[in-house]
KOLLO-115605 format. One line per field, with one value per residue: residue number from 1; x, y, z of N, C-alpha, C, O in turn. Coordinates in Angstrom, 3 decimals. Example, Ala and Ser with C-alpha at 12.3 -4.5 7.8 and 13.67 -1.06 7.14 Angstrom:
// residues 2
pos = 1 | 2
n.x = 13.190 | 12.850
n.y = -5.690 | -2.250
n.z = 7.800 | 7.080
ca.x = 12.300 | 13.670
ca.y = -4.500 | -1.060
ca.z = 7.800 | 7.140
c.x = 13.200 | 12.900
c.y = -3.300 | 0.030
c.z = 7.800 | 7.870
o.x = 14.236 | 13.409
o.y = -3.319 | 1.138
o.z = 8.465 | 8.039
This chain:
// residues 103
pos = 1 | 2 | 3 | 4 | 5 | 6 | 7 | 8 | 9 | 10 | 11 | 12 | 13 | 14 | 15 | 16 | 17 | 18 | 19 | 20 | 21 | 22 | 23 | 24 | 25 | 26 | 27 | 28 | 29 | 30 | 31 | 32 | 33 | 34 | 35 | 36 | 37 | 38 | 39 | 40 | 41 | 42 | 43 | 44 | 45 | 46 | 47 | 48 | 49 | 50 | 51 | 52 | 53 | 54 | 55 | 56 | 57 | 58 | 59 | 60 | 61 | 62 | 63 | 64 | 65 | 66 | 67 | 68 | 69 | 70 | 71 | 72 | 73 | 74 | 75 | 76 | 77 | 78 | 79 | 80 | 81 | 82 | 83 | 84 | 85 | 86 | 87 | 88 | 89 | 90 | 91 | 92 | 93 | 94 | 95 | 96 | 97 | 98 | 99 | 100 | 101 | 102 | 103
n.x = 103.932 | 101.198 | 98.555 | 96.637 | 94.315 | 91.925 | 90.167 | 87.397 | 86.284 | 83.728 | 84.449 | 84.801 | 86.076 | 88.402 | 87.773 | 87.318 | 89.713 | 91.246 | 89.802 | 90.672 | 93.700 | 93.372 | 91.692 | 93.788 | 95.845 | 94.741 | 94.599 | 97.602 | 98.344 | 96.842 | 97.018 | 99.647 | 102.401 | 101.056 | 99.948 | 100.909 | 100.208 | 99.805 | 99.608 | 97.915 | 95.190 | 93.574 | 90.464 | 88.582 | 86.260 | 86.317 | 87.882 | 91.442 | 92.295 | 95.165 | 96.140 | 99.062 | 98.813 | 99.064 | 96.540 | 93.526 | 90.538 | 90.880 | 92.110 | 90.770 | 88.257 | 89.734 | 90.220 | 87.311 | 85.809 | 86.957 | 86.761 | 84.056 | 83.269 | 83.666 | 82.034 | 81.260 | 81.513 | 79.059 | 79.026 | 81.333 | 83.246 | 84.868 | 87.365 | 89.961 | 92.550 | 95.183 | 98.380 | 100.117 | 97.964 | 94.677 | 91.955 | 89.743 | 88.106 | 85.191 | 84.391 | 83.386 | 80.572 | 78.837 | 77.800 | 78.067 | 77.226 | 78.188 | 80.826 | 83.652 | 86.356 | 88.914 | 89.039
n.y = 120.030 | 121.593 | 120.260 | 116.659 | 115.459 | 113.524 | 111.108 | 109.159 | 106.182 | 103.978 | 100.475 | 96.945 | 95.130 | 93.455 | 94.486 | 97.334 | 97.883 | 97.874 | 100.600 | 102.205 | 102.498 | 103.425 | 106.309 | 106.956 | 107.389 | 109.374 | 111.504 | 112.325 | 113.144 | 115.105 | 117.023 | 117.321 | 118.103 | 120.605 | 119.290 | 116.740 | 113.568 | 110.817 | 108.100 | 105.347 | 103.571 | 100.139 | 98.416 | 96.810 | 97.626 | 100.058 | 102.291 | 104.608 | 107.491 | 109.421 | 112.557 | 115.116 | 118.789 | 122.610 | 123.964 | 121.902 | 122.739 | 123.787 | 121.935 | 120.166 | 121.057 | 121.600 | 118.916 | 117.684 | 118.093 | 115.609 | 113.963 | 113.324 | 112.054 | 109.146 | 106.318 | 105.910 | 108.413 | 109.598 | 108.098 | 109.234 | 110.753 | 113.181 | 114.637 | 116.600 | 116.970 | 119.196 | 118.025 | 117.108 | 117.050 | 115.091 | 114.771 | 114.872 | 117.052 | 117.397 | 117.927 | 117.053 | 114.811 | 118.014 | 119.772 | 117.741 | 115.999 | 113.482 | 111.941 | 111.922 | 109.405 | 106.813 | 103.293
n.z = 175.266 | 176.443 | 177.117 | 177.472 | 174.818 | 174.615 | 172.342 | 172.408 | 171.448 | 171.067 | 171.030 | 169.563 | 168.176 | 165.217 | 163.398 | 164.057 | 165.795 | 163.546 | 162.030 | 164.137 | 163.515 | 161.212 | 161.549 | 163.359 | 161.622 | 159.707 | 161.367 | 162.361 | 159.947 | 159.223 | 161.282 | 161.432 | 163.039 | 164.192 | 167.019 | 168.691 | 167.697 | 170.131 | 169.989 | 171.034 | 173.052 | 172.868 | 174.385 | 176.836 | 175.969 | 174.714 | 172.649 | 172.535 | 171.265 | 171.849 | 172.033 | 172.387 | 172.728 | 172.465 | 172.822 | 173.157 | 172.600 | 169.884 | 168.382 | 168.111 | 166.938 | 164.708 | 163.688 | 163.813 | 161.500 | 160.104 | 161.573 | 161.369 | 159.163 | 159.645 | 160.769 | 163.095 | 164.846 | 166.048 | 168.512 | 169.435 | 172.089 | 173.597 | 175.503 | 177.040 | 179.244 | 181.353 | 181.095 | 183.159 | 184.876 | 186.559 | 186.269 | 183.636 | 181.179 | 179.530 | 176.414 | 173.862 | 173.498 | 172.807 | 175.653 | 177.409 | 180.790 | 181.506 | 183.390 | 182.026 | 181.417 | 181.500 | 180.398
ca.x = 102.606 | 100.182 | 97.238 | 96.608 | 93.218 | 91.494 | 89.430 | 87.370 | 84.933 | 83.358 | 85.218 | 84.544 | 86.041 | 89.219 | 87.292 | 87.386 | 90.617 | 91.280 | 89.336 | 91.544 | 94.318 | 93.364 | 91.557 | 94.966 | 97.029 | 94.393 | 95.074 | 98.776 | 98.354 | 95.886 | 97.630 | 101.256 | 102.638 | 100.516 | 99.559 | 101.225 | 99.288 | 100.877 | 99.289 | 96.323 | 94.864 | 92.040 | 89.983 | 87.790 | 85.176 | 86.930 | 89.579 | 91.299 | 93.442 | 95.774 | 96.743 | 98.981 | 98.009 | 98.438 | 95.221 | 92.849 | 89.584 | 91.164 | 92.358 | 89.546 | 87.646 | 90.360 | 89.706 | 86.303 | 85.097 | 87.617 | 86.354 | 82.742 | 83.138 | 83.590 | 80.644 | 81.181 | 81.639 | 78.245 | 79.521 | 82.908 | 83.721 | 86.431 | 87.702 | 90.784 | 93.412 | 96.342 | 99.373 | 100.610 | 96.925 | 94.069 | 90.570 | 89.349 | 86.948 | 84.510 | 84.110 | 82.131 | 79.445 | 78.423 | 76.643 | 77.377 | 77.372 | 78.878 | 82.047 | 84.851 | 87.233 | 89.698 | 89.011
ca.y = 120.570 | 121.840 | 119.487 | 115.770 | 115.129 | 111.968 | 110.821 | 108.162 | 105.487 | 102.358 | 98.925 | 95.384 | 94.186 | 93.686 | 95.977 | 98.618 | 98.073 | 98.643 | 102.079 | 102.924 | 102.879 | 104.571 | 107.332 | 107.967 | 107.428 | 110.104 | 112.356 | 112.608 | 113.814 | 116.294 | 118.023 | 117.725 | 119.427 | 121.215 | 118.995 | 115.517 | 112.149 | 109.797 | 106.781 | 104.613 | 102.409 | 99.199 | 97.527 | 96.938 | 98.075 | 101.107 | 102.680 | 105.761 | 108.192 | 110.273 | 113.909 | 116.349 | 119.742 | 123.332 | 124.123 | 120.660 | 122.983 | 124.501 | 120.940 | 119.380 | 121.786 | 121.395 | 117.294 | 116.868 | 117.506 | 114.706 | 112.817 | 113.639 | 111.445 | 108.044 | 105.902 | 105.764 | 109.838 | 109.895 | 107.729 | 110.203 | 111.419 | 113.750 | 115.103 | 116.637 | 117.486 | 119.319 | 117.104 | 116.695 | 116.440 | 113.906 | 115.316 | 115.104 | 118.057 | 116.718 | 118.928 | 116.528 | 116.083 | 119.293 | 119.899 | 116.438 | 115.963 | 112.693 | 112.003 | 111.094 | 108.025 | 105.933 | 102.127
ca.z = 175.066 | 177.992 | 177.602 | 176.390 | 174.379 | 174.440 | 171.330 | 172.344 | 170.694 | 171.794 | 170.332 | 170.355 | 166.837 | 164.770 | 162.603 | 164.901 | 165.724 | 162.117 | 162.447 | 165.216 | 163.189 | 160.086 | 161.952 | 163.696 | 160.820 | 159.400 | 161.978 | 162.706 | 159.036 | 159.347 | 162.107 | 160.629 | 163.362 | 165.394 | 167.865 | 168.381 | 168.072 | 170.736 | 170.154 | 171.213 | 173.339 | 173.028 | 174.983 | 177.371 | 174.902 | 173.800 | 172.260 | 172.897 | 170.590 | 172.752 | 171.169 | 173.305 | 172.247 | 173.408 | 172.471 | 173.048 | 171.730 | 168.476 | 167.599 | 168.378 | 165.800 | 163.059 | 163.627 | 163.887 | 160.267 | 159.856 | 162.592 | 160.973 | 157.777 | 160.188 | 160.720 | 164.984 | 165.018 | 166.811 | 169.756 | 170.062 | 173.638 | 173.331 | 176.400 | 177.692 | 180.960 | 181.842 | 180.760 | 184.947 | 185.691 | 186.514 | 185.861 | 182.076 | 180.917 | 178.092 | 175.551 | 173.164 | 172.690 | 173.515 | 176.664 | 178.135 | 182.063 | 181.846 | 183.434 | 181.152 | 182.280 | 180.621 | 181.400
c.x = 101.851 | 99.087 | 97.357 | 95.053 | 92.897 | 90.308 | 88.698 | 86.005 | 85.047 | 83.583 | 85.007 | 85.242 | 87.581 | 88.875 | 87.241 | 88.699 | 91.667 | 91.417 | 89.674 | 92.926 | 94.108 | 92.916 | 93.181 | 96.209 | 96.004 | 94.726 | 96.424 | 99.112 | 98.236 | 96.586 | 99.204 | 102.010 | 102.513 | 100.032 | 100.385 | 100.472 | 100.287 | 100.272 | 97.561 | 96.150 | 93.911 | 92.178 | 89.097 | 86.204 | 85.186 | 88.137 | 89.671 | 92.550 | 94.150 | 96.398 | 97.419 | 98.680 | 98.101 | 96.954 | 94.512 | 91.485 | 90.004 | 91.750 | 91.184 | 88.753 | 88.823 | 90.073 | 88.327 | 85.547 | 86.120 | 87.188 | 84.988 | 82.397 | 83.327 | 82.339 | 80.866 | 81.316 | 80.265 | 78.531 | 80.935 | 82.758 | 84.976 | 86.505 | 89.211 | 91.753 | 94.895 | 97.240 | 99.923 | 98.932 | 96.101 | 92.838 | 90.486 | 88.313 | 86.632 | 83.987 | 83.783 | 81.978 | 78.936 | 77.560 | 77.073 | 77.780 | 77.589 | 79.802 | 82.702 | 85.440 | 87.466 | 89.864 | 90.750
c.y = 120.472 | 120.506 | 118.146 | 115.554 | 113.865 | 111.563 | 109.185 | 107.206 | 103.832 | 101.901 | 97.979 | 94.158 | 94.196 | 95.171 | 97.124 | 98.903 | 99.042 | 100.437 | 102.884 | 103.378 | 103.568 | 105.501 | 108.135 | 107.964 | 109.104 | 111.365 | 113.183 | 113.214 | 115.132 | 117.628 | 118.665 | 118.969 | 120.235 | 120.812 | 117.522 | 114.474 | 111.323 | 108.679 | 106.380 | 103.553 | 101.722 | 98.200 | 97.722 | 97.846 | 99.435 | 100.994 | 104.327 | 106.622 | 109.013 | 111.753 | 114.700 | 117.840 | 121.366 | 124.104 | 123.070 | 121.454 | 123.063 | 123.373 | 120.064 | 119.579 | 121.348 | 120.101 | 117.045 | 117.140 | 115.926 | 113.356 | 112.247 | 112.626 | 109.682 | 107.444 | 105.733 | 107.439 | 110.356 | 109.501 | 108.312 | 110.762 | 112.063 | 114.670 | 115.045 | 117.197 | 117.830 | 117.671 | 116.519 | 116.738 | 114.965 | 114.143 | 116.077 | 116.216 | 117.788 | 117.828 | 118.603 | 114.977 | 117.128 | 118.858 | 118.759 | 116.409 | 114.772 | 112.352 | 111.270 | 110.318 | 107.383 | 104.415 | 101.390
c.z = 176.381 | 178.309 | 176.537 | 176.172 | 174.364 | 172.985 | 171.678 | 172.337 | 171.115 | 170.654 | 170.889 | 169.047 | 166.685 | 163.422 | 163.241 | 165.314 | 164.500 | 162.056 | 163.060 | 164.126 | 161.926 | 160.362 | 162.636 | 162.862 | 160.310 | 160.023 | 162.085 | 160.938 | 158.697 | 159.770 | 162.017 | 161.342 | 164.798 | 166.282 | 167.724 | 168.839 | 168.389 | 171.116 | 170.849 | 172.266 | 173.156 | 173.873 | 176.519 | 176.940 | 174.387 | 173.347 | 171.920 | 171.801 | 171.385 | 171.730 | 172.470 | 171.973 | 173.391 | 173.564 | 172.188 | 172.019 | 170.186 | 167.593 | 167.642 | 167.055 | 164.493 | 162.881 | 163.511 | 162.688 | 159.491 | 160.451 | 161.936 | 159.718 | 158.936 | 160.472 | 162.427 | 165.345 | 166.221 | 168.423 | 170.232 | 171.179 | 172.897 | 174.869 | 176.600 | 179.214 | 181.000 | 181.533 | 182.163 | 185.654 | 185.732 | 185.565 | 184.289 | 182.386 | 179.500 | 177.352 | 173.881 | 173.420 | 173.889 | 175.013 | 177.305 | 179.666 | 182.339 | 182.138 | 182.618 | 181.986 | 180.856 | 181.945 | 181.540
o.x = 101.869 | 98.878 | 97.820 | 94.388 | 93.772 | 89.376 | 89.274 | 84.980 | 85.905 | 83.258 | 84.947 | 85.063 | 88.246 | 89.420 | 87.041 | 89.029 | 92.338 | 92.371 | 89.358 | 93.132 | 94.941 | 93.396 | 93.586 | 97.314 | 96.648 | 95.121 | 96.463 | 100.216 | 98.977 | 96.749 | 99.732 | 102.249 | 103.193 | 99.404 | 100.512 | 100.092 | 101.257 | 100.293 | 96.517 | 96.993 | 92.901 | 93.102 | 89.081 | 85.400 | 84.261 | 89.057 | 88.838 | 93.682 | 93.244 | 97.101 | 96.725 | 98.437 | 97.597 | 96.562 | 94.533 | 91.293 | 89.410 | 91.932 | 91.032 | 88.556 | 88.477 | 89.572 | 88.111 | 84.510 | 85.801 | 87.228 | 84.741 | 81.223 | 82.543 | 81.408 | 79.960 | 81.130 | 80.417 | 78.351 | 81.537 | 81.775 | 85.737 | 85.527 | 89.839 | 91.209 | 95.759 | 96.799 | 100.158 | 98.760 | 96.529 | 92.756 | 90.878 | 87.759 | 87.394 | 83.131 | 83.847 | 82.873 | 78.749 | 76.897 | 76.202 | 78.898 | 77.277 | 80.394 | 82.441 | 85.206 | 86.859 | 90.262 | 90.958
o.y = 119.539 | 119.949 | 118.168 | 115.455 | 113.059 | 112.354 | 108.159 | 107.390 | 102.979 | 102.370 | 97.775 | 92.944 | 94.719 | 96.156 | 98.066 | 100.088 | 100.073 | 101.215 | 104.068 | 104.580 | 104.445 | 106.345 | 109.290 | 108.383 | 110.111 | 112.292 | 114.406 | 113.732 | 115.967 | 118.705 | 119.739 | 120.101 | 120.439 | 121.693 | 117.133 | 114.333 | 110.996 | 108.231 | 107.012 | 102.659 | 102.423 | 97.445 | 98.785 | 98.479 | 99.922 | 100.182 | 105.088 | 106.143 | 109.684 | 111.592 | 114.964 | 117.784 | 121.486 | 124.735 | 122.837 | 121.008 | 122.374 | 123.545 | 119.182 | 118.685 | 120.789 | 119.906 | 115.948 | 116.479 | 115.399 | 112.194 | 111.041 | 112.482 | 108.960 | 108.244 | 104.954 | 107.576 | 111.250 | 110.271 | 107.913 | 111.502 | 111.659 | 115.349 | 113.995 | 117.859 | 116.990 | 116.537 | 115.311 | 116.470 | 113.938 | 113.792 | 117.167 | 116.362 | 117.873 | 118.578 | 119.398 | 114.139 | 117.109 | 117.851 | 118.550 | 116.901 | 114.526 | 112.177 | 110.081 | 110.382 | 107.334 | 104.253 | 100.438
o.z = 177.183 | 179.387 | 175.396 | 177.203 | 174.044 | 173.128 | 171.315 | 172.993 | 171.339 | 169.563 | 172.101 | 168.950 | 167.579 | 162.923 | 162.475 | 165.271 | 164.479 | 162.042 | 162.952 | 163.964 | 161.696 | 159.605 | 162.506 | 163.208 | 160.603 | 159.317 | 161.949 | 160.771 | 158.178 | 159.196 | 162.302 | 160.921 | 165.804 | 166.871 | 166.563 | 170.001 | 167.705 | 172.262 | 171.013 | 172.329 | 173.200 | 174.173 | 177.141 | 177.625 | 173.738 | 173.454 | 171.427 | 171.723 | 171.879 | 170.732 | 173.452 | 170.767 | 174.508 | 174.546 | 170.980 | 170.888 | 169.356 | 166.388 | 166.798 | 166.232 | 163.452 | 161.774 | 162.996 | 162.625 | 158.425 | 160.046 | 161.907 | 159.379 | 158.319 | 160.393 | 162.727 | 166.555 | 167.052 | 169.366 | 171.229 | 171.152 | 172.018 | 175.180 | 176.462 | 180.098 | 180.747 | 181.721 | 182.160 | 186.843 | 185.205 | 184.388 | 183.873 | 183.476 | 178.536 | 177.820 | 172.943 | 173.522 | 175.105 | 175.263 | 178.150 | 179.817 | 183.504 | 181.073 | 182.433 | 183.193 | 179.786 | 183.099 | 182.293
């Protein structure tokens, strides 16, 4: 797949941990398929879902009324990059001019 997506929400708990994994058990459901969920990382006060994807927008959209029912959905970054690249492109939340980074 062309591009990997990042999904990613500020953590500081085992409860969040938690949240990590049932959102991406939720996922790799969802998508059944069309995009593959390859795992996660936590810490350093996040945690990150990894999706490749040849289409990062059009999965993004099929995920995020999924994403939308979570109680951290407001603090979601989602940004992704070329699979052989560096440079993330954030493409929520809308509009934002913050640079993405994975700590």
């Amino acid at each position: 797949m062309k591009y990997q997506l990042v999904l990613q929400f500020p953590a500081d708990s085992i409860a969040d941990y938690d949240e990590l994994i049932e959102i991406e058990d939720l996922l790799t459901e969802e998508l059944d398929g069309r995009a593959k969920v390859d795992g996660h990382d936590f810490g350093s006060g996040e945690m990150n879902i990894f999706i490749f994807a040849d289409d990062p927008n059009k999965i993004f959209e099929t995920v995020k009324p999924l994403l939308q029912t979570r109680a951290n959905f407001e603090k979601l970054i989602a940004a992704y990059r070329e699979t052989e690249g560096e440079q993330y492109l954030t493409i929520w939340p809308e509009n934002s001019q913050k640079p993405f980074s994975l700590s």
